[in-house]
N, C-alpha and C positions, 0 to 999 in steps of 0.2 A: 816284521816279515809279512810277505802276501796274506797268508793266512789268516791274519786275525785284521786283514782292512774289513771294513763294512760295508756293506752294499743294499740299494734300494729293496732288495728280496728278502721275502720273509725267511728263508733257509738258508744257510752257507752253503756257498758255489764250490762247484772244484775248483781244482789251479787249472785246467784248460779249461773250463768257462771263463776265470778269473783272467786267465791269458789274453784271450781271445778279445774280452772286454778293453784291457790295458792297452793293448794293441792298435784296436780300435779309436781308444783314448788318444792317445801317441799320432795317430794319422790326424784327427782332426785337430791337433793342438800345431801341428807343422802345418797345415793346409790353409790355418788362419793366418800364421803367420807370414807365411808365405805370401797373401793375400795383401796385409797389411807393408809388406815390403815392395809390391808389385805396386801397392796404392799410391804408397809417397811417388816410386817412379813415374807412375800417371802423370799426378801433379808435376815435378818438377819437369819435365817433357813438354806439359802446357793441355792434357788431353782432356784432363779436370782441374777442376779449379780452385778445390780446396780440400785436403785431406786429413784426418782426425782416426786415429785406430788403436785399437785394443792389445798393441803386441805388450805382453809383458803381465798379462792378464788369464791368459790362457787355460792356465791349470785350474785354475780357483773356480772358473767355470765352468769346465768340463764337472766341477764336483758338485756345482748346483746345480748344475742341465738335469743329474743322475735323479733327483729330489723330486724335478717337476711334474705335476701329473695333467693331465688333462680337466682345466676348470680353473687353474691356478693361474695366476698373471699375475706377469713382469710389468713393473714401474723404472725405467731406469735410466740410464744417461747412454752419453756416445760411445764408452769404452768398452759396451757388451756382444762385438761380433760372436766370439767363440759361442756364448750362453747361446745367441741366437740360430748357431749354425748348430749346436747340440741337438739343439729339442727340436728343430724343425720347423720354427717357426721363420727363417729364413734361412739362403742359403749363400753359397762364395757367389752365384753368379747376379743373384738380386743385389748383393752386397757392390759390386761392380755396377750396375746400373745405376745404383742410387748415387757412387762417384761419379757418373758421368751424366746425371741427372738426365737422367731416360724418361720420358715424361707419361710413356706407353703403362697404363695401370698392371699391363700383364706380365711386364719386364720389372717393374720396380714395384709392388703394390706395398707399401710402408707411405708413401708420400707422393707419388704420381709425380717422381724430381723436383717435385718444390722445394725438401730441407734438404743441407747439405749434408753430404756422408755422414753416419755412424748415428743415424737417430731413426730409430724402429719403430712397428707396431705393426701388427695382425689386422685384418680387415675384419672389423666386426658386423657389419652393415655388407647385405647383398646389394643387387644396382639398384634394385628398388628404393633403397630406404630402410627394410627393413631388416630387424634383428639375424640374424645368422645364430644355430646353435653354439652359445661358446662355452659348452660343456665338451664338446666332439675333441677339442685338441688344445694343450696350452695356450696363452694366449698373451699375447703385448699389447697394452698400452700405449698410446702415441707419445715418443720424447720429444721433450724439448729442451733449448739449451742452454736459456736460462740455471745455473748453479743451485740446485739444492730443490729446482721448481717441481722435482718427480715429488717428493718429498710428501708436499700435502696431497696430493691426487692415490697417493700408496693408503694413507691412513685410511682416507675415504674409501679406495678399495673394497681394503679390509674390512673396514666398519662394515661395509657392507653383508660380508661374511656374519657378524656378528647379527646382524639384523634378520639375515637369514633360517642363521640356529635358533635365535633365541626367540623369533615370531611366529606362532605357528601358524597362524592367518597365510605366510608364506612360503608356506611348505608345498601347497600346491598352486600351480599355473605359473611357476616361476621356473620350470625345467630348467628354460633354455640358460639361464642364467645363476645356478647353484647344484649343491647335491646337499641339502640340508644345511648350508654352512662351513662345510667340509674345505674351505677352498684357504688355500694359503698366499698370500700377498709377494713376492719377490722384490723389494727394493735395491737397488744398487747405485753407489755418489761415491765419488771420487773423495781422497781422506781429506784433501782441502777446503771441499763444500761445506764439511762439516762443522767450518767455522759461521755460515750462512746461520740464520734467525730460522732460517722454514725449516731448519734440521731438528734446532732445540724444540721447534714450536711441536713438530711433528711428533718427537719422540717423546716429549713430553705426553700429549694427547694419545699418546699410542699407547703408556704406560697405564694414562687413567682409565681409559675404555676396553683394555684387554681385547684388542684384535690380534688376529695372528695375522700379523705383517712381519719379516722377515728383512732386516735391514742390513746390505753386504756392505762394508767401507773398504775398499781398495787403496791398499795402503802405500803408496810408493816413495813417500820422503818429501814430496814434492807437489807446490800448488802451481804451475805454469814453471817460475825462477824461484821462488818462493819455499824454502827448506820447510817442513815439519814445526820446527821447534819455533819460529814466529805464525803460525796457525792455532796451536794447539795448546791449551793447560798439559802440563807437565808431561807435554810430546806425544801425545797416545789420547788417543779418542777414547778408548777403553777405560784406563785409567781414568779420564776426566770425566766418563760416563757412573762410575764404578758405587757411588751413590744410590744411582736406581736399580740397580742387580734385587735381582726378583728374589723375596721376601715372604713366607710363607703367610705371617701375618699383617705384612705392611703392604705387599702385592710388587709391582715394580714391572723389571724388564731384565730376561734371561743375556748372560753376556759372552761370548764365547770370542778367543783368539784362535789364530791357526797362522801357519805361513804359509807364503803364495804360491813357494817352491815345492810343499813337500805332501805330493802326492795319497799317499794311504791316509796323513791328518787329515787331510783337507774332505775327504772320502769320508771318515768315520765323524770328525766334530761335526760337518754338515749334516749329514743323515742321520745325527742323535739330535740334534737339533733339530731342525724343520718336524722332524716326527714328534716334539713335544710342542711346538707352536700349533701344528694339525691338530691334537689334541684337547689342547687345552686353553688354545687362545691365546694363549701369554705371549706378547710378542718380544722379540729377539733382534740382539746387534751382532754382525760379527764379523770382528775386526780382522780383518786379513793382513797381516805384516809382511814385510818383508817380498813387495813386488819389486817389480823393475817397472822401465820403459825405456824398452832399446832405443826406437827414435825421438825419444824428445814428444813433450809436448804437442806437435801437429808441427805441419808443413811451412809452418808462418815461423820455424826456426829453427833454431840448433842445441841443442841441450849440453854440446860440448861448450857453451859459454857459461855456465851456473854452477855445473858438475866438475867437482876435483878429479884429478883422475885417478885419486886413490877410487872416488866412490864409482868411477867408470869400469875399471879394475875389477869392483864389489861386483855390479851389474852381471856384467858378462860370466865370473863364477859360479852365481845364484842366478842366474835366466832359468826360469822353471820349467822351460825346455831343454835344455843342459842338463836340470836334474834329474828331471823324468827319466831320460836317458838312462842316465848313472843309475837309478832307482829297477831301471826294467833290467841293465848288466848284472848288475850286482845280484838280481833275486834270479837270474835266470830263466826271465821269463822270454829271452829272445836274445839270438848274437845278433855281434856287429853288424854281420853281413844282412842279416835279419830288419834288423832298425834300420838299417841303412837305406835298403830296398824301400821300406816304409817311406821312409824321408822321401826319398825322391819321386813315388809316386805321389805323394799327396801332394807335392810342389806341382807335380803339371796337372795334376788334378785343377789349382788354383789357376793354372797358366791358361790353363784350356777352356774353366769360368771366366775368364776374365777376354780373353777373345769372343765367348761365342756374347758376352755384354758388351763389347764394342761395340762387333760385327750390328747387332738389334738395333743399337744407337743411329748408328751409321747408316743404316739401309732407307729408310721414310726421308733423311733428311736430303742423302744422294738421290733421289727418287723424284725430289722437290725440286733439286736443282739442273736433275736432267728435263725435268718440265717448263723452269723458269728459261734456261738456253734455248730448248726449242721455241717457244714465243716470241723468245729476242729476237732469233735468228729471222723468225718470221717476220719483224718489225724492221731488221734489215733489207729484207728482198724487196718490202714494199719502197725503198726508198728513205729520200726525203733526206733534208738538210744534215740531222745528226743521226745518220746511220752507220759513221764510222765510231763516234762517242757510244751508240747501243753494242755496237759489235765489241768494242773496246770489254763497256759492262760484262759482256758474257763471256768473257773469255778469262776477264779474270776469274769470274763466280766459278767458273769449271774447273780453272786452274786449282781452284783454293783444295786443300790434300785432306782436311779434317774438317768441313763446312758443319753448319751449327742453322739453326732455322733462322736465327735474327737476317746471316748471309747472303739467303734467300729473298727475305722481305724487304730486306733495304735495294738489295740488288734490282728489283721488281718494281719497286717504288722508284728509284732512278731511271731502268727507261721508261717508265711508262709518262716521268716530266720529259723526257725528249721524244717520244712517237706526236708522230702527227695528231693534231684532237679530231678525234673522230673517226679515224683509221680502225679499218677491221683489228691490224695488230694490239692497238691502245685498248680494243674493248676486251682480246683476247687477254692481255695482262691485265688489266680491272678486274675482269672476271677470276682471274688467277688467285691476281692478290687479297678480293675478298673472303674467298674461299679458305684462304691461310690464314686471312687474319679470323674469322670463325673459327676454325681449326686450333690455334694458336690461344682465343678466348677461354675455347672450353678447356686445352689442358693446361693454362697456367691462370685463369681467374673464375674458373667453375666455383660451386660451393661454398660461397661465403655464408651462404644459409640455403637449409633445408630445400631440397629438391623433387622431395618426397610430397606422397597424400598429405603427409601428417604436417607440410610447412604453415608455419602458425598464419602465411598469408591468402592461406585458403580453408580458415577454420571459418565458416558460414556465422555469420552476424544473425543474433537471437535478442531481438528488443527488449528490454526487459514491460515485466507486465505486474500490473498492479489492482488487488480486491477493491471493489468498490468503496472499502473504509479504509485504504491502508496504516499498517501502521506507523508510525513518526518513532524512530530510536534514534540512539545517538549514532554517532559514527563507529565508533569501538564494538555496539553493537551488532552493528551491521556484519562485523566484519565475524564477531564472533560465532554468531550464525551461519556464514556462511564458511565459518572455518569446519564446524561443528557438520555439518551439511558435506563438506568435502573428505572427511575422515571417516564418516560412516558408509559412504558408499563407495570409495574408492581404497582398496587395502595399500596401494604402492607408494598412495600420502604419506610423508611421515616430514615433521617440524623440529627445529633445533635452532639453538641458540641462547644468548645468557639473558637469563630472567626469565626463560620462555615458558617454563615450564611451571613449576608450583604455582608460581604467581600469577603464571599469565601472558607474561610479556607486561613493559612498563606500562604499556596503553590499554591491557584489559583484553586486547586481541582473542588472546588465546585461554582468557581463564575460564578455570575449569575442566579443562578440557584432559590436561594431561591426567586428572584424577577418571575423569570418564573414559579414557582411552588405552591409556597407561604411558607409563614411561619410556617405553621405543617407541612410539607414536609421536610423542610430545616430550621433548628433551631439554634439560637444562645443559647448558656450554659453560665452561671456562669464559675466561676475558681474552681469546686467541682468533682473533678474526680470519687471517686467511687459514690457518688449519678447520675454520669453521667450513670455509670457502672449498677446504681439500674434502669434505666429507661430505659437501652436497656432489661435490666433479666424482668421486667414487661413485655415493648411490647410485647416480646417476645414470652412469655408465653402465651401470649392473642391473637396468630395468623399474629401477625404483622411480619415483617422483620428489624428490626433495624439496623441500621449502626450507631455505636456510638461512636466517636473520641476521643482520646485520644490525645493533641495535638503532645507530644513529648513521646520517649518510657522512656525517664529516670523518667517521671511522670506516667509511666502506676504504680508504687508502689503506688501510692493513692490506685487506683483501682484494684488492687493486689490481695486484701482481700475477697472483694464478687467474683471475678472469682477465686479462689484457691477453698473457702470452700462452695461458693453456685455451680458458671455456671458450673465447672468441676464437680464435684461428682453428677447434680443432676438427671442427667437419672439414676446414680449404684447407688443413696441412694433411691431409689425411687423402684428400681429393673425395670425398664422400665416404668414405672407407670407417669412421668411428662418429660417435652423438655426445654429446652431454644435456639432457636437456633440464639441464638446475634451474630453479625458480630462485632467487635471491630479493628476500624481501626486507625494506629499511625503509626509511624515514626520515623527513628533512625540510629545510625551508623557513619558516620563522616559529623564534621561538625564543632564547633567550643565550646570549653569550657565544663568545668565535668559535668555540666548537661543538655548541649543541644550534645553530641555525644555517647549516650550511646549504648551498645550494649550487656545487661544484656539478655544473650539467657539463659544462664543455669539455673541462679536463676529461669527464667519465666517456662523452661522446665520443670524442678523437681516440679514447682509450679501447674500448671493447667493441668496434666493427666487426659483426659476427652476430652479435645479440641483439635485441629487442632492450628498448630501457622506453619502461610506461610511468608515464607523470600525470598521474589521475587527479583531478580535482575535489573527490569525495573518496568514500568508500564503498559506497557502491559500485562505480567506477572501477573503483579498483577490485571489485570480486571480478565483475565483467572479463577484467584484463587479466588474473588468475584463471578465471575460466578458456581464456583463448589459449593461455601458454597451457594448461594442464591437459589441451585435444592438438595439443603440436609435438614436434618433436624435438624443437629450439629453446636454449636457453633464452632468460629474459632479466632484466632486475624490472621490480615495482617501487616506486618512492611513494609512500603515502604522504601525507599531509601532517606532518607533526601537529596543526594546531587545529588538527580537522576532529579529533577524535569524538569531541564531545560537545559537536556541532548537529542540530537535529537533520533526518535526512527519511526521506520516504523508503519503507521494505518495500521492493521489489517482492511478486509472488512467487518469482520465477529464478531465485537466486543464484540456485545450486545449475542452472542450466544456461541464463544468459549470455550472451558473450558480447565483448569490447571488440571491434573492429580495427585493426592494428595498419598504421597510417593513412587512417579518416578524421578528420578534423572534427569537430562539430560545431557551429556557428549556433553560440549561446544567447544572443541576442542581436537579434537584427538591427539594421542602419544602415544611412543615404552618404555618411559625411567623409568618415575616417574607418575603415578596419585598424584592429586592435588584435594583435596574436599574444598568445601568451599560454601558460601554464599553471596548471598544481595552486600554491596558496595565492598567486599573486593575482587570480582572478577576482577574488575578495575586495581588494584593492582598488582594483578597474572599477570596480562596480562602486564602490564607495565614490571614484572619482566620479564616476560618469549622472550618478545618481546627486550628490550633494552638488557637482561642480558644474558639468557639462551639460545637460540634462535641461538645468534651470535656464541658461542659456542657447537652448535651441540646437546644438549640436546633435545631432545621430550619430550614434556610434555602433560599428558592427563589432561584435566582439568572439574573435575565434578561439575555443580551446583545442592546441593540436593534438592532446592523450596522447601521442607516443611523438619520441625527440626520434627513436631509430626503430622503425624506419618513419620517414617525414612524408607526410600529406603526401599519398601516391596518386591520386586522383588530380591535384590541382584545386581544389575546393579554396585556397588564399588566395589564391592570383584569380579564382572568378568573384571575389569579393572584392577586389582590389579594381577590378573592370567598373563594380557599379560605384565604389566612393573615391578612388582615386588619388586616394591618402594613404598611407600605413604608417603605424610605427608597433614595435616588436620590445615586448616589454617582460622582464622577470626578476630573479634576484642574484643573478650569475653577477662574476665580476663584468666589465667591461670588455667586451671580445672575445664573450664566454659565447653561451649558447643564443646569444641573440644575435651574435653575428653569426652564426651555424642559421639561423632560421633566414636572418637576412639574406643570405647567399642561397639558401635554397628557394626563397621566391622570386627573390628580383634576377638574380643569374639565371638558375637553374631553370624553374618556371618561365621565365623572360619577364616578368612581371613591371622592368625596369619602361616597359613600352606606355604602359597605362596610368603613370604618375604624373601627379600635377604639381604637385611639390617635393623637397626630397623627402626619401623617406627618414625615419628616426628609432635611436633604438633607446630603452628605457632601462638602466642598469645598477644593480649596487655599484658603494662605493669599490675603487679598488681593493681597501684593505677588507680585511673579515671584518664583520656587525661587531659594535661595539656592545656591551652588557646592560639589562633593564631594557625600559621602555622607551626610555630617550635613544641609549644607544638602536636600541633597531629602527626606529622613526629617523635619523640620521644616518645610519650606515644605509637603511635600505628603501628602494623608493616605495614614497607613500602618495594618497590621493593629492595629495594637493601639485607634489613633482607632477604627476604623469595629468592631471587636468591645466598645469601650466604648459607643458611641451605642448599638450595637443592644442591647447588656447592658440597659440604663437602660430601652429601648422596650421590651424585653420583660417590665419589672419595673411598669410603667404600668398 
């Protein structure tokens, strides 16, 4: 009965507060749907071009919307309009913009129309750059749509939370970003995702760190065509979960069912839940049985092909807007006539969102093309051979009844090949269409990186400086010192990952340290790489500073996944709108066996555009390059040197302060004959060659090390070495076609470098396969001085 549902208030409501609220409930659960049904018709109409929605979902949301408080944030997928249209964190008419990918930040701000419908997030970033208070109002995360991808990025959230309460170092200057801890995580994944790797990996990790993350599974039978019972152990995520149910002494994770339809549950399990994850950290599943999905899947089909139509039948029964109905008749909390009114208001409610986000669409683009007509037309009165083919162009562009900006630019771009060259018309369309295409730049390929103060490409280069005796440590040392140096003056530092902690890290990096610092500061991990990867994209997010370890680079492919499609894309999918700025720190290169020496630079380069990836030659080097990302606002990975550790290397005086300059080469040793580009361990190598081979035989070699693959030599500093020897070849331990044709292409293309060659150029490569094991194997799999002093031999005799 009404009576004993539950509600976010400390007191029990009346039945007209209760009413009132239900009612409430009732309008916005029709006004989604309504939304959702006006969507598909967009799409199939032709008006947008791909649509994905939440009907069938409705209720279950409305009962977490009641939960959210301001500080808490949503992790979730495409299926969450209702939750979003709840709490206020978006509304029907943004929700319509983002269908028609409205590129206007103040029409669509989730994605500036870059992702396609049904994928959210909150601006947490003003225009500046900087932080916005995200204690002021609930808040979302940016989705992606990768299956199960919220998954680690939620952990990390939370963790975050965790970090929060339990350090008190950060209890203060942290406002804008906690209330002690206090902050509860919202995940939400479709029940099919839950067969994904990043679910187990999540929930596992979520169990051992006790965050209060809050994980919804939407349960509706169905993974696209794909029943339930081929997804799932013994059909039920609950049941298959039902092992980690939280345990007084063994610890675990809280489990709760509800169904999708049935309003007062949904109300009370949610709100006795979330209030003990609030509390106590224990984080939580809770499996939602028994949805629907009126339309299928998304607009790419028909659901009437998979679905029996007993189970169609079922749908339409139990649509938990059907029930709701029934639920509000039966208690008397409104008639017919009463709901009915409802209904129909909220429907033009959505009818009337959804025009005035046409209407916004429409106006800058018709605006464009009553500018491109007038030009044309101007381009006709001047005459000239094809003045009837211009007038042609702009009659069609006018003609067109739903024009789109591409419309414009192609149209613009075709007369302006038929106006006369040189004609006032022809400069008046140049002029036009440069203008759009600027226009056009900034709202679909803005923010790939930081645009802010804080862009790691304008963090001032600080040389490092050394005492008149300095000291000679290993390389481990170096690094340890300056780990040491980074954690005592900076509170938002904090280290994770497996081994990192008691021991140290395998190379010594960090020992000590967690004993000096403590255990939130200095963390041991699991063997779970991208859940590693989800709890720096949390920190992160949440003001923190992350350094998150990856132990070896040949494993950074665990964690591959959320830095490719989350930490890269999320300032450009966001249009400036959220940051990550994770520090991801590994190791790599030579050393022994296929997957302790890898040196996959290319697969990673092509992978995460968006970040910074620094290939330092030493460890000093690499604090330099910590130091630049740690005054940025941008993610980064560091690869150090696997076999650098305990290599001797001069202290800088100036550790804790220096900084690495991010796409400046450094030209390591001068020469007349050949430039030599290269990286990280394989400079070692050069040197050996150039010193026992080259050397002896009269050859100068200039030898550049580029420190960062992305971004690449921004100055030109290769192609003016390449001016004075007129050689090159580009040399490391990537496969064939890895990152040495990435460098290739950026000097001799890009640069134009291809003008200054006297012979061709060369690139110096591991074999294709992975390094074979021992000493033989890596002397054979990967080039060694005597390869790289033979190719250059041969070049020089060309």
């Amino acid at each position: 009965m009404p009576s004993t549902v539950a509600t976010p208030r400390s007191a029990r409501i009346s039945f007209e507060e209760f009413k009132q609220e239900a009612l409430q409930d009732l309008r916005m659960v029709v006004a989604s749907r309504e939304a959702s049904l006006i969507g598909r018709r967009e799409v199939l109409t032709g008006k947008a071009k791909f649509g994905i929605f939440g009907d069938g979902k409705e209720l279950a949301q409305i009962a977490v919307a009641k939960c959210i408080r301001p500080g808490d944030i949503r992790s979730g997928y495409y299926r969450d309009q209702t939750l979003m249209f709840a709490t206020g964190m978006s509304d029907i008419q943004q929700f319509f913009a983002q269908l028609y990918a409205d590129p206007n930040i103040a029409n669509e701000p989730a994605t500036g129309g870059r992702m396609m419908n049904g994928h959210y997030g909150t601006r947490w970033l003003d225009d500046d750059g900087e932080w916005k208070d995200l204690m002021a109002t609930p808040q979302s995360s940016s989705d992606i749509s990768p299956t199960a991808g919220q998954m680690v990025r939620a952990l990390g959230l939370a963790y975050a939370s965790k970090m929060y309460r339990n350090n008190e170092d950060l209890h203060t200057g942290f406002e804008k970003f906690t209330n002690k801890g206090n902050e509860v995580v919202f995940c939400t994944i479709g029940d099919a995702s839950t067969s994904e790797g990043l679910f187990w990996e999540s929930v596992n990790a979520a169990g051992v760190l006790q965050v209060p993350l809050a994980v919804f599974v939407w349960d509706d039978g169905y993974g696209i065509s794909v029943p339930r019972s081929y997804q799932t152990t013994k059909n039920s995520i609950s049941d298959a979960l039902a092992g980690m149910q939280w345990d007084e002494k063994k610890g675990g994770i809280n489990i709760y069912t509800a169904k999708g339809w049935d309003y007062a549950g949904l109300v009370q399990t949610i709100q006795q839940g979330i209030a003990r994850v609030r509390e106590t950290h224990i984080p939580a599943i809770f499996h939602i049985q028994e949805m629907t999905q009126p339309q299928g899947h998304s607009t790419s089909g028909s659901h009437e092909r998979y679905k029996s139509k007993e189970r169609l039948e079922w749908e339409k029964e139990w649509d938990c807007i059907a029930r709701m109905k029934q639920f509000i008749l039966e208690n008397k909390i409104a008639t017919e006539e009463e709901v009915a009114e409802i209904e129909q208001e909220a429907k033009e409610e959505a009818r009337l969102a959804k025009q005035r986000a046409w209407d916004n669409f429409l106006a800058p683009v018709k605006e464009q093309v009553a500018q491109a007509v007038n030009l044309c037309t101007q381009a006709v009165y001047e005459g000239g051979a094809n003045a009837q083919a211009i007038a042609a162009i702009s009659v069609e562009l006018n003609g067109i009844k739903e024009p789109i900006r591409k419309d414009v630019m192609q149209a613009v771009s075709k007369a302006m090949a038929l106006c006369t060259p040189g004609s006032e018309a022809v400069r008046g369309l140049r002029n036009f269409y440069e203008h759009l295409r600027h226009d056009n730049k900034q709202k679909f390929s803005s923010h790939l990186h930081s645009e802010s103060r804080y862009s790691a490409m304008k963090v001032n280069e600080v040389p490092a400086e050394y005492d008149a005796e300095p000291l000679q440590l290993n390389g481990y040392e170096v690094l340890n010192k300056y780990f040491d140096h980074t954690l005592a003056t900076n509170p938002a530092v904090l280290a994770f990952g497996e081994d990192l902690g008691k021991i140290g890290d395998v190379n010594q990096g960090f020992a000590g340290l967690q004993e000096k610092y403590g255990t939130l500061r200095v963390t041991d991990t699991g063997i779970r790489e991208a859940s590693i990867i989800g709890q720096g994209i949390g920190l992160a997010q949440r003001g923190l500073r992350p350094i998150a370890e990856i132990q070896y680079l040949d494993y950074l492919l665990y964690g591959l996944q959320p830095l490719s499609d989350d930490v890269s894309t999320m300032l450009y999918r966001t249009r400036g709108g959220q940051k990550c700025p994770i520090i991801v720190r590994t190791r790599g290169h030579r050393l022994e066996g296929i997957w302790h020496s890898g040196s996959p630079m290319g697969m990673i380069i092509n992978s995460i555009r968006g970040m910074y990836l620094c290939v330092p030659r030493n460890m000093v080097q690499a604090a330099g390059m910590y130091n630049t990302l740690l005054q940025s606002d941008e993610p980064g990975i560091v690869v150090e040197c696997l076999n650098g550790y305990r290599l001797k290397e001069t202290m800088p005086s100036n550790i804790g302060t220096y900084t690495v300059p991010f796409g400046v080469p450094e030209v390591i040793r001068q020469g007349t004959d050949i430039t030599i580009v290269s990286y990280g361990s394989t400079l070692r190598v050069i040197e050996e060659a150039i010193t026992t081979y080259l050397e002896p035989q009269g050859i100068s070699c200039e030898v550049v090390d580029v420190r960062t693959l992305l971004p690449f030599d921004v100055d030109h500093i290769i192609v003016e070495s390449l001016k004075k020897t007129n050689r090159i070849v580009f040399v490391d331990e990537d496969v064939p076609g890895g990152a040495t044709a990435y460098m290739f292409q950026q000097v001799i293309e890009i640069q134009g470098g291809y003008r200054w060659l006297d012979v061709a150029p060369r690139t110096i490569t591991a074999q294709p396969h992975r390094p074979a094991y021992a000493t033989d194997g890596d002397y054979f799999s990967k080039p060694g001085a005597e390869t790289i002093a033979q190719v250059i031999e041969q070049m020089m005799s060309e």
